[in-house]
PyMOL Python script that loads the backbone (N, CA, C, O; Angstrom):
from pymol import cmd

cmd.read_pdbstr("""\
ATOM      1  N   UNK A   1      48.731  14.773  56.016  1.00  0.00           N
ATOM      2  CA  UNK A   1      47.691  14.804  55.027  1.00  0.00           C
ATOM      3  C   UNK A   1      47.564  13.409  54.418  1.00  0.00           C
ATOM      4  O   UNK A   1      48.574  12.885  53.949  1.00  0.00           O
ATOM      5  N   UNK A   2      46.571  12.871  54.397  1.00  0.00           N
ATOM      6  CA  UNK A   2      46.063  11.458  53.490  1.00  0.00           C
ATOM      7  C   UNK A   2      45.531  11.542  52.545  1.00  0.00           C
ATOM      8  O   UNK A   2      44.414  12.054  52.605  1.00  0.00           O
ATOM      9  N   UNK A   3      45.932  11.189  51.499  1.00  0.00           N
ATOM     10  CA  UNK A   3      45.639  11.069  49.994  1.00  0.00           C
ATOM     11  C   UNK A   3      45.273   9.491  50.002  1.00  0.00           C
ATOM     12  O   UNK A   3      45.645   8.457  50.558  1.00  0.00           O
ATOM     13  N   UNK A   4      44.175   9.994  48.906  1.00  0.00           N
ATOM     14  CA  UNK A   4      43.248   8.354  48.240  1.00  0.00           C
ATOM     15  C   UNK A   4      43.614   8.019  46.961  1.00  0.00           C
ATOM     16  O   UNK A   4      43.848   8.972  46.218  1.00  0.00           O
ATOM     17  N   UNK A   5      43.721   6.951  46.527  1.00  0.00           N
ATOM     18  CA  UNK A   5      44.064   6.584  45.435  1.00  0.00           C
ATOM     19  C   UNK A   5      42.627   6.405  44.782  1.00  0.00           C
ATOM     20  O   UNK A   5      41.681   6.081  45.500  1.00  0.00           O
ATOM     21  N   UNK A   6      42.493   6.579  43.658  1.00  0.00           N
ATOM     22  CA  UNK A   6      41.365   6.786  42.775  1.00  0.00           C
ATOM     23  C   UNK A   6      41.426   5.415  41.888  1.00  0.00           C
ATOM     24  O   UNK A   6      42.625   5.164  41.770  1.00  0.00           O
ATOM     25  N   UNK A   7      40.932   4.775  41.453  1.00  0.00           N
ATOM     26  CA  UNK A   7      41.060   3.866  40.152  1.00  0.00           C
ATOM     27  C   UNK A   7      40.063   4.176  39.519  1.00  0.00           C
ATOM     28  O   UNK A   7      38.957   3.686  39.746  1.00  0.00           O
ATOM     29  N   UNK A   8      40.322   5.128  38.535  1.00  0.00           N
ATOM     30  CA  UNK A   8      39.066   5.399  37.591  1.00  0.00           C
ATOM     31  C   UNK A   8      39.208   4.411  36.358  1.00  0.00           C
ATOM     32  O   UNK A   8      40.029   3.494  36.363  1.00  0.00           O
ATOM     33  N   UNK A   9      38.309   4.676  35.256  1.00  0.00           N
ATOM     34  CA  UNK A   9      38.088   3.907  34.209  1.00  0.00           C
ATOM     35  C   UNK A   9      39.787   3.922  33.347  1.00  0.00           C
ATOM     36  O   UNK A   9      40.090   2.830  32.867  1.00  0.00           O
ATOM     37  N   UNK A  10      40.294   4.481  33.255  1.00  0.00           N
ATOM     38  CA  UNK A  10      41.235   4.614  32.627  1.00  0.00           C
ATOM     39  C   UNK A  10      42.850   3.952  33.086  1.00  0.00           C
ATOM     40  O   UNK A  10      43.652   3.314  32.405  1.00  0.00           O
ATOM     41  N   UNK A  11      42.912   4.373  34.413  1.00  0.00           N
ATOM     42  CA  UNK A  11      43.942   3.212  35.070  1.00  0.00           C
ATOM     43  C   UNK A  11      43.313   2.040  35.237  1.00  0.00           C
ATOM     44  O   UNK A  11      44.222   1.210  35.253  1.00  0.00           O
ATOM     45  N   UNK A  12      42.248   1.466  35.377  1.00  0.00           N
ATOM     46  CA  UNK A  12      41.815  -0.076  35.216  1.00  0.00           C
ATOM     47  C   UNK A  12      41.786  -0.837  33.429  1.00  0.00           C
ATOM     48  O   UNK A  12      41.819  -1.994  33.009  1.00  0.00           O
ATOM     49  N   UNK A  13      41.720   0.342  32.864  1.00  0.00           N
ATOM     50  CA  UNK A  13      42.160  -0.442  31.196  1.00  0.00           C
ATOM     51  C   UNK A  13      43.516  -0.651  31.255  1.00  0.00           C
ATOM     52  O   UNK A  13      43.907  -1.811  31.129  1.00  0.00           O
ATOM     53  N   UNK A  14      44.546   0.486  31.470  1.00  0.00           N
ATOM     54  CA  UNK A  14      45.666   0.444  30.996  1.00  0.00           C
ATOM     55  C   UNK A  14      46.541  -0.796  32.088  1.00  0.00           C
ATOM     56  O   UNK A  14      47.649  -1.252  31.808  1.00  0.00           O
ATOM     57  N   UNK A  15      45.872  -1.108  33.137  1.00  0.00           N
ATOM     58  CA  UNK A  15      46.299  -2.205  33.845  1.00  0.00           C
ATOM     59  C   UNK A  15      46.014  -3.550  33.527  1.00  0.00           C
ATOM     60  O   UNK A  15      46.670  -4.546  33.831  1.00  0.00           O
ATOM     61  N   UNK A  16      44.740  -3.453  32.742  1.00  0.00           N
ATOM     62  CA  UNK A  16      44.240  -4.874  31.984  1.00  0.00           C
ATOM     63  C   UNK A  16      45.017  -4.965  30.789  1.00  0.00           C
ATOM     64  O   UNK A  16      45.214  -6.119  30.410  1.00  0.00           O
ATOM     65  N   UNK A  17      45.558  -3.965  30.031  1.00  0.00           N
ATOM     66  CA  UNK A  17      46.337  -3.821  29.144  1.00  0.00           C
ATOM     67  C   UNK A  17      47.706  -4.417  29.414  1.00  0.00           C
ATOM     68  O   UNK A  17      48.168  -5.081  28.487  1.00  0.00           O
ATOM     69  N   UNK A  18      48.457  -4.301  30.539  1.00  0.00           N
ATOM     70  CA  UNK A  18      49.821  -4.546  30.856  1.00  0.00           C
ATOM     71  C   UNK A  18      49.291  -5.951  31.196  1.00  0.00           C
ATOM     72  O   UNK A  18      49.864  -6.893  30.647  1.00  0.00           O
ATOM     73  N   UNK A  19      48.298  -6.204  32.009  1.00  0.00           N
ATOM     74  CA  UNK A  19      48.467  -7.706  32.619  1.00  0.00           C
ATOM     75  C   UNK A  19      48.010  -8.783  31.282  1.00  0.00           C
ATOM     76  O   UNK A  19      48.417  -9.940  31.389  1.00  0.00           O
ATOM     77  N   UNK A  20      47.462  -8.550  30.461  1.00  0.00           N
ATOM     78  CA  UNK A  20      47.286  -8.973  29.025  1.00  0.00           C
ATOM     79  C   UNK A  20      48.889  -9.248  28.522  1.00  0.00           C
ATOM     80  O   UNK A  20      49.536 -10.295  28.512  1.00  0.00           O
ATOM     81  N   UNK A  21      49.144  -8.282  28.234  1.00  0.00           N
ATOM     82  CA  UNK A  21      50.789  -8.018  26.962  1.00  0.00           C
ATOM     83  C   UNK A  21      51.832  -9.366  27.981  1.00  0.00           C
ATOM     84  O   UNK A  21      52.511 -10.284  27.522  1.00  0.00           O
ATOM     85  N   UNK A  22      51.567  -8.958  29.551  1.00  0.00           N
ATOM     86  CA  UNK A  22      52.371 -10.287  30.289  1.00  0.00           C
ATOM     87  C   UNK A  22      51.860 -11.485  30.059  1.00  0.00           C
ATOM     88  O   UNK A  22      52.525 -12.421  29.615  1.00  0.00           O
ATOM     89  N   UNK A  23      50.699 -11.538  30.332  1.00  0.00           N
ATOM     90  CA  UNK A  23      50.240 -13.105  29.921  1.00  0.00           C
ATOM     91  C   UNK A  23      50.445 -13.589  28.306  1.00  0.00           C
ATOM     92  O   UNK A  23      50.815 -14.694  27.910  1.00  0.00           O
ATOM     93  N   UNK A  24      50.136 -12.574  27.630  1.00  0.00           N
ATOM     94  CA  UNK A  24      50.644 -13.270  25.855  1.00  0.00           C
ATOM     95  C   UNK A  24      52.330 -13.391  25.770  1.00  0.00           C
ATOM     96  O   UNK A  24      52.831 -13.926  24.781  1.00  0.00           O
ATOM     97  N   UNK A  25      53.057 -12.939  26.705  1.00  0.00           N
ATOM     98  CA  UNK A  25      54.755 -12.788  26.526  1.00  0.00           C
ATOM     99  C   UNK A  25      55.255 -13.772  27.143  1.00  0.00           C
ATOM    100  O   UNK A  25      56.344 -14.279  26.875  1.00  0.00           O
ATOM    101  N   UNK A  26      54.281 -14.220  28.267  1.00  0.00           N
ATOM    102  CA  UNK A  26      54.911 -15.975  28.933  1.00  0.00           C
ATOM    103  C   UNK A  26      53.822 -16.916  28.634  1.00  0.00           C
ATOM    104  O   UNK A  26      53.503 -17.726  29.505  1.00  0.00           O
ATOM    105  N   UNK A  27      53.164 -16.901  27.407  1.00  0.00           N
ATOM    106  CA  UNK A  27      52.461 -17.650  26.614  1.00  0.00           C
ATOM    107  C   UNK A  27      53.541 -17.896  25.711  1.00  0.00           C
ATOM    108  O   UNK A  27      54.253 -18.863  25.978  1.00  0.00           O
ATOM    109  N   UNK A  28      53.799 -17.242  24.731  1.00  0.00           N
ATOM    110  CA  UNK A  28      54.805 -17.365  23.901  1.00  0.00           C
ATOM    111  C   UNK A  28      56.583 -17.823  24.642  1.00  0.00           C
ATOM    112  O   UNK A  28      57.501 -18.599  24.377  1.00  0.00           O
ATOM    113  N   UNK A  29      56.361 -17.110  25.335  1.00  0.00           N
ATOM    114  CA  UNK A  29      58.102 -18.004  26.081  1.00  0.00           C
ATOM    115  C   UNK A  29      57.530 -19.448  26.086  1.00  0.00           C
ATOM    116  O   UNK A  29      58.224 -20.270  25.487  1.00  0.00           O
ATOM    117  N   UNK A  30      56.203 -19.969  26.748  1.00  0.00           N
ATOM    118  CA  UNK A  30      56.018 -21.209  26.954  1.00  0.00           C
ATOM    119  C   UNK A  30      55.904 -22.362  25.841  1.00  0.00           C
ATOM    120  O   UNK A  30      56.179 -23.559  25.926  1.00  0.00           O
ATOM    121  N   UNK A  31      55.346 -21.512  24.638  1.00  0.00           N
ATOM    122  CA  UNK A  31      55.035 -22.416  23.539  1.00  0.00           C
ATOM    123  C   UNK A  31      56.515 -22.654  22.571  1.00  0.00           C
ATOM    124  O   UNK A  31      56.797 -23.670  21.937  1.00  0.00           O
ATOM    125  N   UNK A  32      57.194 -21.599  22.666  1.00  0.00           N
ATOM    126  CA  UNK A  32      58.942 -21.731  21.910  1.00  0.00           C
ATOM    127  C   UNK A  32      60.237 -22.409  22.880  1.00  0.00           C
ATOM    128  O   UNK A  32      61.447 -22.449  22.660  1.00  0.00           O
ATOM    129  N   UNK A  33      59.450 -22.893  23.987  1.00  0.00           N
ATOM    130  CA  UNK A  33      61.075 -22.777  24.574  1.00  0.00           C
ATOM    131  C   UNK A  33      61.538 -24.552  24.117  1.00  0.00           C
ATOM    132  O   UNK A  33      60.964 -25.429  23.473  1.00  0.00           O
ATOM    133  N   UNK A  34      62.751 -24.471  24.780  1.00  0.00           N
ATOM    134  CA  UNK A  34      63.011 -25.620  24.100  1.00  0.00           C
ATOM    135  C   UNK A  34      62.706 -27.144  24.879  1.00  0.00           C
ATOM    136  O   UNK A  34      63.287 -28.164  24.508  1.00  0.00           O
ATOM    137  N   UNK A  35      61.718 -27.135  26.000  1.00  0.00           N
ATOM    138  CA  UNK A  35      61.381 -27.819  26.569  1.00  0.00           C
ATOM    139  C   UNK A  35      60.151 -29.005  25.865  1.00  0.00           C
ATOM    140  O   UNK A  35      59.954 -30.193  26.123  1.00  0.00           O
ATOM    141  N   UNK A  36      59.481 -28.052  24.886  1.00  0.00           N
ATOM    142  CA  UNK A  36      58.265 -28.332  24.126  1.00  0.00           C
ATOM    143  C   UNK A  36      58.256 -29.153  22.919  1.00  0.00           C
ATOM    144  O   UNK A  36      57.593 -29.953  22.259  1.00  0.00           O
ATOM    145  N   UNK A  37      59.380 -28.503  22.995  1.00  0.00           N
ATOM    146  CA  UNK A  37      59.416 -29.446  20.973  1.00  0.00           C
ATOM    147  C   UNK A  37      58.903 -30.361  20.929  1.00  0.00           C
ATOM    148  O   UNK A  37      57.744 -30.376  20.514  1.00  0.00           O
ATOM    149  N   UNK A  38      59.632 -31.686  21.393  1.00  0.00           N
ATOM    150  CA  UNK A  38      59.085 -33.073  21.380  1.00  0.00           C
ATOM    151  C   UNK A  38      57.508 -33.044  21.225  1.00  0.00           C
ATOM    152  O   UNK A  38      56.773 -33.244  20.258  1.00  0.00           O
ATOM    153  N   UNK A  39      57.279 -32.727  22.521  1.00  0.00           N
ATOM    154  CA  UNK A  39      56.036 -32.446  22.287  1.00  0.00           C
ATOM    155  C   UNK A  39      54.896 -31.782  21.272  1.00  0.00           C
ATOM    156  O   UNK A  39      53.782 -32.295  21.164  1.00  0.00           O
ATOM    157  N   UNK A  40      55.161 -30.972  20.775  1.00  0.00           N
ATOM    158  CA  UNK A  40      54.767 -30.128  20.122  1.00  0.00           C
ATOM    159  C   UNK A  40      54.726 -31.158  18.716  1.00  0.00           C
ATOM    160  O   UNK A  40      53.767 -31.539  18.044  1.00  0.00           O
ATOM    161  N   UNK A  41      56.284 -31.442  18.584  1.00  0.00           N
ATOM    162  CA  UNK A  41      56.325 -32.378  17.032  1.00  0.00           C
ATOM    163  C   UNK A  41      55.243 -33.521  16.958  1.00  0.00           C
ATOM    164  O   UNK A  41      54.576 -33.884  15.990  1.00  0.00           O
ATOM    165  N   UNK A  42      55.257 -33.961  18.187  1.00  0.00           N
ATOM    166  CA  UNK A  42      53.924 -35.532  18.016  1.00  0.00           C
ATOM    167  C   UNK A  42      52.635 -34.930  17.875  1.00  0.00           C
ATOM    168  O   UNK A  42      51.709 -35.165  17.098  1.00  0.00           O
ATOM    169  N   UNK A  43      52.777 -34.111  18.787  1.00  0.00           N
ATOM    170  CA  UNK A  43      50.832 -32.877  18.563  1.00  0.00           C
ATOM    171  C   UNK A  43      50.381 -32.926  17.251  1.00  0.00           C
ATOM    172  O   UNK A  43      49.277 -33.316  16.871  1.00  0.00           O
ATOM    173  N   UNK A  44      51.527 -32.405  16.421  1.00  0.00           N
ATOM    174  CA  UNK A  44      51.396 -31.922  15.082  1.00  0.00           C
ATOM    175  C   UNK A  44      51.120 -32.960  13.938  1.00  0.00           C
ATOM    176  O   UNK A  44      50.488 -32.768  12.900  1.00  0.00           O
ATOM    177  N   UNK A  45      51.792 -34.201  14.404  1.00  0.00           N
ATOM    178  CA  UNK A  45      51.076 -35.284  13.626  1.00  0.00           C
ATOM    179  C   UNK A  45      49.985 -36.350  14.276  1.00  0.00           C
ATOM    180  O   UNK A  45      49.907 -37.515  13.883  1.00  0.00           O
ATOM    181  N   UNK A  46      49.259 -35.863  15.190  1.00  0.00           N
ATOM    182  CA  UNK A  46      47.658 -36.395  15.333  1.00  0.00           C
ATOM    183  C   UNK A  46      46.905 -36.690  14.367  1.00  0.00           C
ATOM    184  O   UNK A  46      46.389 -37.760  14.047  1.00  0.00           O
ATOM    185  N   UNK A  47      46.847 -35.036  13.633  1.00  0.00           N
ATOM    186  CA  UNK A  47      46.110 -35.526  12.163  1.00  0.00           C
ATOM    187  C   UNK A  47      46.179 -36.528  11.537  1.00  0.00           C
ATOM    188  O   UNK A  47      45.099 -36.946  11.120  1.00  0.00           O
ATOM    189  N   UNK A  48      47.495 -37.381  11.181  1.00  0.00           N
ATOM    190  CA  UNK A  48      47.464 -37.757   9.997  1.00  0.00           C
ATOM    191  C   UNK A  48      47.392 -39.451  10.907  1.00  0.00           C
ATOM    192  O   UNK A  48      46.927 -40.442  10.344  1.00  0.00           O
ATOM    193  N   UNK A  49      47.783 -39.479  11.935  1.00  0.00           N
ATOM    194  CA  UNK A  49      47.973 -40.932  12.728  1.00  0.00           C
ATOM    195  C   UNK A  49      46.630 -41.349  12.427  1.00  0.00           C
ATOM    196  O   UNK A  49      47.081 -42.373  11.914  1.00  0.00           O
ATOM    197  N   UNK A  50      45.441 -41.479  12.286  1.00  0.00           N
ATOM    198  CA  UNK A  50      43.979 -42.350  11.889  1.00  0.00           C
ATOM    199  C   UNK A  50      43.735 -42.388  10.605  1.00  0.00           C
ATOM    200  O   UNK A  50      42.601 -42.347  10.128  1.00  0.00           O
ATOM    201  N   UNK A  51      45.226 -42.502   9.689  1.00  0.00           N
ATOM    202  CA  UNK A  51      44.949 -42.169   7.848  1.00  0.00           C
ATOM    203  C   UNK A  51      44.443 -44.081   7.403  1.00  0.00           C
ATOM    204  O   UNK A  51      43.910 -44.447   6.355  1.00  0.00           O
ATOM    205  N   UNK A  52      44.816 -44.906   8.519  1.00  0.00           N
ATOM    206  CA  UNK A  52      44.526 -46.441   7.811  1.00  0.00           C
ATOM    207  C   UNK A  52      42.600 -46.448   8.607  1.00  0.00           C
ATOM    208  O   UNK A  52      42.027 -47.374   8.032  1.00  0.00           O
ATOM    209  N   UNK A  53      42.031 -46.057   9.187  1.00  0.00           N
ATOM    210  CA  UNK A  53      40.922 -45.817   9.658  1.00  0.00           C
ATOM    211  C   UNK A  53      40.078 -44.494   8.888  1.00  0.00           C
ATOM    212  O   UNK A  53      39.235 -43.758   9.401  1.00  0.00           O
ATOM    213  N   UNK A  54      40.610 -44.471   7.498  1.00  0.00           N
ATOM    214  CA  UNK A  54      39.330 -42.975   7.490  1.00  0.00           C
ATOM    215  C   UNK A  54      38.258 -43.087   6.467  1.00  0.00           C
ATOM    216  O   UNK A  54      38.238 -44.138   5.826  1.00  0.00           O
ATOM    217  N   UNK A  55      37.442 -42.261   6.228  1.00  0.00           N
ATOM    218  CA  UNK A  55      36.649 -42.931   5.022  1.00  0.00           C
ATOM    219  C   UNK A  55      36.804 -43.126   3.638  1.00  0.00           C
ATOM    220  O   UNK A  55      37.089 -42.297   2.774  1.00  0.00           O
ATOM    221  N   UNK A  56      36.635 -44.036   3.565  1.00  0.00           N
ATOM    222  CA  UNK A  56      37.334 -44.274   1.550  1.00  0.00           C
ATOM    223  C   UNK A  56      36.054 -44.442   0.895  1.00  0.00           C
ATOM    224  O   UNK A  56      35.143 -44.596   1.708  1.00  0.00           O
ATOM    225  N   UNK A  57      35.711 -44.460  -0.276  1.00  0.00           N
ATOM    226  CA  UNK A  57      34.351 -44.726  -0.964  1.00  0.00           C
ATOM    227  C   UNK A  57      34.796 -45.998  -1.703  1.00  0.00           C
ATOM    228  O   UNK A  57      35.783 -46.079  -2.435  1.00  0.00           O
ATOM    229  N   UNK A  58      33.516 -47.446  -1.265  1.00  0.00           N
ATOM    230  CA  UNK A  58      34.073 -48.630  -2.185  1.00  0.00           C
ATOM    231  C   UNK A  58      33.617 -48.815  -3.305  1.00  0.00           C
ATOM    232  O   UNK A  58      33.210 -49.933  -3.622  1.00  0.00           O
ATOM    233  N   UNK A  59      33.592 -48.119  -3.871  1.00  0.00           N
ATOM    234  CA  UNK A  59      33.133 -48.167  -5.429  1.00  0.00           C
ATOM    235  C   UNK A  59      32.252 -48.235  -6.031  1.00  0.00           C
ATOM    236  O   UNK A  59      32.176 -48.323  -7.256  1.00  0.00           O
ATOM    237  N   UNK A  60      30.716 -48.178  -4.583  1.00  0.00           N
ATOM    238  CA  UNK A  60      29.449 -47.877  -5.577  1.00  0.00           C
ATOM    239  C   UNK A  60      28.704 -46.739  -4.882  1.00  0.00           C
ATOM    240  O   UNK A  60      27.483 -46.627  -4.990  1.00  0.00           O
ATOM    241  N   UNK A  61      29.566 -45.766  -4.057  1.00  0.00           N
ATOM    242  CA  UNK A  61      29.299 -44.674  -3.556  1.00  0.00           C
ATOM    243  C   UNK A  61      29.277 -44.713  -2.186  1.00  0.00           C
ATOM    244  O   UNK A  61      29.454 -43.698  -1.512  1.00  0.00           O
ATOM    245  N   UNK A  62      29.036 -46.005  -1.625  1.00  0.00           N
ATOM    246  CA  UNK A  62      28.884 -45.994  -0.339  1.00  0.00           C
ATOM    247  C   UNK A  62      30.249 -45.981   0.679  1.00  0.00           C
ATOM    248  O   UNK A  62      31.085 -46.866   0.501  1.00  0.00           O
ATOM    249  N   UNK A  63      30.457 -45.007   1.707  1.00  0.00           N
ATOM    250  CA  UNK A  63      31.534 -44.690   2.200  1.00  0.00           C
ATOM    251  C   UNK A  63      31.540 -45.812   3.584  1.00  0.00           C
ATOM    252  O   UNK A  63      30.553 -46.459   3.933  1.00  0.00           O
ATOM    253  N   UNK A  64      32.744 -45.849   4.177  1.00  0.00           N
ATOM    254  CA  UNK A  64      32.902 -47.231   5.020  1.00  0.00           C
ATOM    255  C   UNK A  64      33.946 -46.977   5.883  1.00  0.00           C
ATOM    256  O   UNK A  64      34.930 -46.634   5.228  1.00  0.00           O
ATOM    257  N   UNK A  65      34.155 -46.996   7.032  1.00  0.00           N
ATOM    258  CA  UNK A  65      35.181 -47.086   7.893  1.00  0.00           C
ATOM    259  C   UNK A  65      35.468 -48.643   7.895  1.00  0.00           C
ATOM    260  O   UNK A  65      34.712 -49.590   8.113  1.00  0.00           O
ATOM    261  N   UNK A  66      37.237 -48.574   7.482  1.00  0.00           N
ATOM    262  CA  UNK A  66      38.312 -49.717   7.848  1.00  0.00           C
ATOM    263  C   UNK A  66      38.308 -50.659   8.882  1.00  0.00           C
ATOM    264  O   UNK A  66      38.832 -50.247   9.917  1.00  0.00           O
ATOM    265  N   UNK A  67      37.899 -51.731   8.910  1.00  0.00           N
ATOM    266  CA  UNK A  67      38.207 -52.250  10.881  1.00  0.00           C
ATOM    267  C   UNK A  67      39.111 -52.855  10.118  1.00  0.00           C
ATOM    268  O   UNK A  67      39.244 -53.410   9.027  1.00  0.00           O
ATOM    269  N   UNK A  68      40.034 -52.364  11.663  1.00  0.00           N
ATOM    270  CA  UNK A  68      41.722 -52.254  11.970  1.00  0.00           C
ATOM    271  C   UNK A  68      41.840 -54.253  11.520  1.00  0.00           C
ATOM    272  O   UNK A  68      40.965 -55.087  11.751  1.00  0.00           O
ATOM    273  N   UNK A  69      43.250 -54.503  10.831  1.00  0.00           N
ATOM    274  CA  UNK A  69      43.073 -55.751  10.391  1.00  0.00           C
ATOM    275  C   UNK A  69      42.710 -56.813   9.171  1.00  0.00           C
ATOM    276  O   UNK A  69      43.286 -57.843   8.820  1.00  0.00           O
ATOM    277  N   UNK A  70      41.453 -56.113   8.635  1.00  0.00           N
ATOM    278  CA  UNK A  70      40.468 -56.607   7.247  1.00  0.00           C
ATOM    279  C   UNK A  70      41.325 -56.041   6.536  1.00  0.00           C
ATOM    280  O   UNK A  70      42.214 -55.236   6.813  1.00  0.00           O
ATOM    281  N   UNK A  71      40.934 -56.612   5.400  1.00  0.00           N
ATOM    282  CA  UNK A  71      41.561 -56.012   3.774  1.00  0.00           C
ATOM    283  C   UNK A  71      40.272 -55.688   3.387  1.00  0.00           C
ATOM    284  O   UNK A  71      39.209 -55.998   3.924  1.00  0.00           O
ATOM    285  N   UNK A  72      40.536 -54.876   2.159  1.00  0.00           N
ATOM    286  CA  UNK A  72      39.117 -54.570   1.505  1.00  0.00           C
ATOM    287  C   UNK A  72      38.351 -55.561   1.171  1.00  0.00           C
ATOM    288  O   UNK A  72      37.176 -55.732   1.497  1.00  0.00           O
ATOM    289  N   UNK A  73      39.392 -56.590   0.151  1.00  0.00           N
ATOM    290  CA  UNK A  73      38.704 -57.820  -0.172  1.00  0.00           C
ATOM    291  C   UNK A  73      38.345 -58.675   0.914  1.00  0.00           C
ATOM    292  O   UNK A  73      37.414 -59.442   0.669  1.00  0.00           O
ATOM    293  N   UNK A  74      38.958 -58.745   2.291  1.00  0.00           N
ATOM    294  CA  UNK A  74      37.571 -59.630   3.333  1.00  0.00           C
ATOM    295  C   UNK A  74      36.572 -59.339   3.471  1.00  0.00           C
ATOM    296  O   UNK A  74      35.661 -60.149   3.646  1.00  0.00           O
ATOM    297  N   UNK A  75      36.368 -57.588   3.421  1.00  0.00           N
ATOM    298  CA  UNK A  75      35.102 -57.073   3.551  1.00  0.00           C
ATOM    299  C   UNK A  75      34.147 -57.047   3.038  1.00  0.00           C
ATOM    300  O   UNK A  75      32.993 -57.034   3.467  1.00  0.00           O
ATOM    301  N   UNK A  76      34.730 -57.032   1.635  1.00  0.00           N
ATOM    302  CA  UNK A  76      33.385 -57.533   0.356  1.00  0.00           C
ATOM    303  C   UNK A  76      33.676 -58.401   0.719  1.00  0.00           C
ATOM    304  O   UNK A  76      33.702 -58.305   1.946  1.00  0.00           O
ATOM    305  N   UNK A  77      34.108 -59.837   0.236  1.00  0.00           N
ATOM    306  CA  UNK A  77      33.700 -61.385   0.834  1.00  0.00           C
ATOM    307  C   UNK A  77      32.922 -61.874   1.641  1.00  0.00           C
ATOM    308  O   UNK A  77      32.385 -62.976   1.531  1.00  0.00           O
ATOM    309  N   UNK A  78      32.726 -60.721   2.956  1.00  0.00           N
ATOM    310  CA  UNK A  78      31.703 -61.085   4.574  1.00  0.00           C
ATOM    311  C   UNK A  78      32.752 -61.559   5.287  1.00  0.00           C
ATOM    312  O   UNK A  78      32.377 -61.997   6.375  1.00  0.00           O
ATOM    313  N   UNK A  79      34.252 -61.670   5.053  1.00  0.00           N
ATOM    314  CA  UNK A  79      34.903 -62.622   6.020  1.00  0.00           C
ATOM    315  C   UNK A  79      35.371 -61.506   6.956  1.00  0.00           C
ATOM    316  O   UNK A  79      36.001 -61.780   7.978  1.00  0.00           O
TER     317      UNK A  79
END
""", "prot")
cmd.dss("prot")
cmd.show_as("cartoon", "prot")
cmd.util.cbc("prot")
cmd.orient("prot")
């Protein structure tokens, strides 16, 4: 006797369900293990690495990006 396997609506969720819960469980092994750190620690300060480049207001409202080098006072001066 030969029997068919069926995949109705309900074994195709609960299989997208398991293959989900695996992919978020070696997502998370991947992001904690201890291979990452380093990495992870420099990621985390991107933000703040462009703090001598960001916009400051010079004092009569008008905002200005830093070139790398100048002081404020060359910049008012023109030098």
């Amino acid at each position: 006797m030969e029997q068919t396997v069926v995949f109705d609506r309900g074994f195709l969720a609960g299989l997208g369900t398991v293959l989900a819960m695996i992919a978020f469980v070696g997502i998370c092994l991947w992001a904690y293990s201890g291979r990452n750190k380093a990495r992870f620690k420099e990621a985390a300060l991107l933000p703040f690495a462009d703090e001598e480049r960001s916009l400051e207001s010079d004092g009569d409202g008008d905002s200005h990006l830093e070139t790398p080098g100048k002081t404020e006072t060359s910049q008012r001066d023109g030098k």
